[in-house]
N, C-alpha and C positions, 0 to 999 in steps of 0.2 A: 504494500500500500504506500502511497503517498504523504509526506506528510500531513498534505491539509484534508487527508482522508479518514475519519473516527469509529469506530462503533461504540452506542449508544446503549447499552445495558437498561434500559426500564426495568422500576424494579418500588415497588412500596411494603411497608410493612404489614396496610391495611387490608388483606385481604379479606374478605366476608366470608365466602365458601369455605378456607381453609385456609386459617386465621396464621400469620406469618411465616406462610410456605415458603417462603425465599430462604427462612435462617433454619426449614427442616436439612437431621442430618441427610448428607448424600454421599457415600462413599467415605472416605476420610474425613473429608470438612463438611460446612453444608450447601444446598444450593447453589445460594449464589455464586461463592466460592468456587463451585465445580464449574459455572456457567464462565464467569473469570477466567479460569485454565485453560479451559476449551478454544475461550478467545484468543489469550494469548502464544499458546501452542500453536495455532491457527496461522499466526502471522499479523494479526490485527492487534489496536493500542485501543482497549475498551477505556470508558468512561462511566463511573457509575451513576447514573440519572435517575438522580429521588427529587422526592417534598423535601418543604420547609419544616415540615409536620416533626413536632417535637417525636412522635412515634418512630422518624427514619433516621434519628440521633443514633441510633444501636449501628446503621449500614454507614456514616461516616467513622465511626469510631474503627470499625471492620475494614473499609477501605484504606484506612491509615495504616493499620497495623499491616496490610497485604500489600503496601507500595502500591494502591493502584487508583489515580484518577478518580472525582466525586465531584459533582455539581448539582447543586439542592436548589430546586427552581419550581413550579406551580403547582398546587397538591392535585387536584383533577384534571386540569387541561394539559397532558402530555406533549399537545404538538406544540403547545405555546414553553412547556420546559424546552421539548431537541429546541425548539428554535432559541432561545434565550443562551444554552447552553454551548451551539456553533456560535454565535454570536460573542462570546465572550471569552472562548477561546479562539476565534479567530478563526473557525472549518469551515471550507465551501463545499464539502461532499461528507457525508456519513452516511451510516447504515444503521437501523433500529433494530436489537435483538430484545425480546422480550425475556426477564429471567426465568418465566411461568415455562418455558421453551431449552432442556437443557441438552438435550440433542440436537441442535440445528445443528444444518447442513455446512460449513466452510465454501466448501468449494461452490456452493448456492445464494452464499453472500457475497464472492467473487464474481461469479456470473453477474449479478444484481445490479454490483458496483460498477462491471464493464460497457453493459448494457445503458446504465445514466450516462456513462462519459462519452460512448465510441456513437451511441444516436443522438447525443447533447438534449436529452431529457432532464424536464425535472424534477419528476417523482417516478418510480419506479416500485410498482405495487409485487407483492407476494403472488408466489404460484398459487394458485385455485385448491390445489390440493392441502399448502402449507392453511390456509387458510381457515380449512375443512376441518384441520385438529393432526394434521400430519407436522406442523408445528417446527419446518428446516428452515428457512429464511423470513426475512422482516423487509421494513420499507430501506430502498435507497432513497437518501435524499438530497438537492442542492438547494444550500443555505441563502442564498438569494432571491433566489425562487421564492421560497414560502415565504422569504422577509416581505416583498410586496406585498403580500397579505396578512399581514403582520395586524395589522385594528380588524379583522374578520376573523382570524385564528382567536384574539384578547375578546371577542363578545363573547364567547362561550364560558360559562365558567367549569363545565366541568365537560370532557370530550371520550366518550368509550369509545366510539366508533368514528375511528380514524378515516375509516374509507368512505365515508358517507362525506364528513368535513372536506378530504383530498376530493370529491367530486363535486361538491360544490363551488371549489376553483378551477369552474372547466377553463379559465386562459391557460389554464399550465399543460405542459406535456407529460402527457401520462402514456404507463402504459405497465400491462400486470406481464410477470418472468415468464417465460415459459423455459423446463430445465431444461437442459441435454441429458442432464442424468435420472437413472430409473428411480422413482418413487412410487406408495405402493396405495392401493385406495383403500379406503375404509377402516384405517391404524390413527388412532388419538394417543399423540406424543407431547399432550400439552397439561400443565400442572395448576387444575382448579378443585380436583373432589379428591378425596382420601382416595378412590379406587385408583384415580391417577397416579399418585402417588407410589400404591404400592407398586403399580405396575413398571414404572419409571424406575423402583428398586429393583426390582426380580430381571427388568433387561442391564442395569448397569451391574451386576452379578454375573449376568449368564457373558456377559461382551466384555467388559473390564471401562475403563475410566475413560481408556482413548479410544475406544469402538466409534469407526466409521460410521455413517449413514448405511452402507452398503452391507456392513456386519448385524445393524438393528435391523433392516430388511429382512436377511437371512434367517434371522431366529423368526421372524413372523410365515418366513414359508417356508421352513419347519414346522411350524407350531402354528397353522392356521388360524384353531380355535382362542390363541392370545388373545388376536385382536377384541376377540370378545368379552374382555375381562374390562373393561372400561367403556368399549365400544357407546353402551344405552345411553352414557351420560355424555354422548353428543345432543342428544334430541333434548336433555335438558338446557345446556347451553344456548342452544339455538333458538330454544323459546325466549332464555332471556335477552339475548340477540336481536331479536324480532322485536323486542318490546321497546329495548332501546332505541334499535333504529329505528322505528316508524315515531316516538317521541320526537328524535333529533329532525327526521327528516319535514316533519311539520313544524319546526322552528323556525321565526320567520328572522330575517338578518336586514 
């Protein structure tokens, strides 16, 4: 990567469903910590992107002690934190991992990244699949871009759904990944319910810490019926999904 190129770590304490999954153990440390690793093993320089919220005092204090980058910026509205936080450290390109995501793809946030620069896009939405709860890449993004929208990003106070906001500045050039590499349908690799959870332990057991995307594949076509060990608690998501965005999306700006 370049230097004015970051990935962006989202990451709060508050979770609802399952109430500070970011500091659950994971392997030797926890979460986050493993989600850190990954990036930096990766080749990328993460940045860890919380609240002001006295609650995500525990993830500066954690990032200090781990040498690694923290910028504490708007407690609901995310795009309004990446943007505040390119902005002040000075990045015209980033990438958004969410920490709920502790198997993404590397080499899918590389695509991501190439794909913003080499068709001068800018925003660069997530595969259909990562989307769906397969959970390997986040948004690219360029920090000038979304700064012109910079008083429409700040009306919102509080932002779940990213994609609906990113479509509501149709000036900008958009467009969603499509990978080169094989990804599998109907696998939820995302961290919101205890079944998640466990499930996210029993593959980082069966693959080890530095398992590939292609290695988390394998054990699922091995072990077809996995996917079904979390699977139902997409249709839960999804309603809450639906609820938010049809809120958001009758919001008038």
């Amino acid at each position: 990567m370049s230097r004015n190129e970051q990935v962006f770590l989202t990451v709060r304490t508050g979770s609802k469903r399952l109430p500070k999954k970011c500091l659950l153990p994971f392997g030797e440390n926890t979460v986050l910590e493993f989600v850190i690793n990954r990036v930096k093993k990766a080749g990328f320089d993460p940045i860890i992107c919380t609240s002001t919220s006295s609650d995500d005092d525990v993830l500066e204090v954690l990032g200090k002690r781990i040498n690694t980058k923290i910028f504490r910026g708007s407690l609901n509205n995310k795009v309004s934190r990446w943007l505040d936080c390119a902005l002040q450290n000075n990045i015209e390109i980033f990438h958004t991992i969410d920490v709920d995501d502790p198997f993404f793809d590397p080499r899918q946030v590389e695509e991501s990244l190439n794909l913003l620069k080499n068709e001068n896009l800018d925003i660069v939405h997530p595969t259909l699949l990562s989307s769906l709860g397969s959970a390997s890449v986040g948004y690219s993004i360029r920090t000038n871009a979304i700064k012109l929208e910079k008083n429409l990003i700040q009306t919102f106070a509080e932002i779940e759904m990213v994609d609906v906001l990113f479509h509501k500045l149709n000036n900008l050039k958009q467009k969603t990944l499509v990978t080169e590499f094989t990804d599998y349908p109907d696998i939820r690799l995302t961290l919101d319910y205890q079944e998640d959870y466990w499930l996210l332990l029993f593959i980082l057991k069966q693959t080890g810490p530095e398992s590939t995307r292609d290695d988390i594949l394998n054990l699922f076509i091995r072990n077809p019926d996995l996917r079904e060990f979390n699977l139902f608690r997409n249709n839960d998501w999804m309603v809450n999904q639906n609820l938010q965005r049809a809120e958001f999306e009758n919001t008038s700006v």
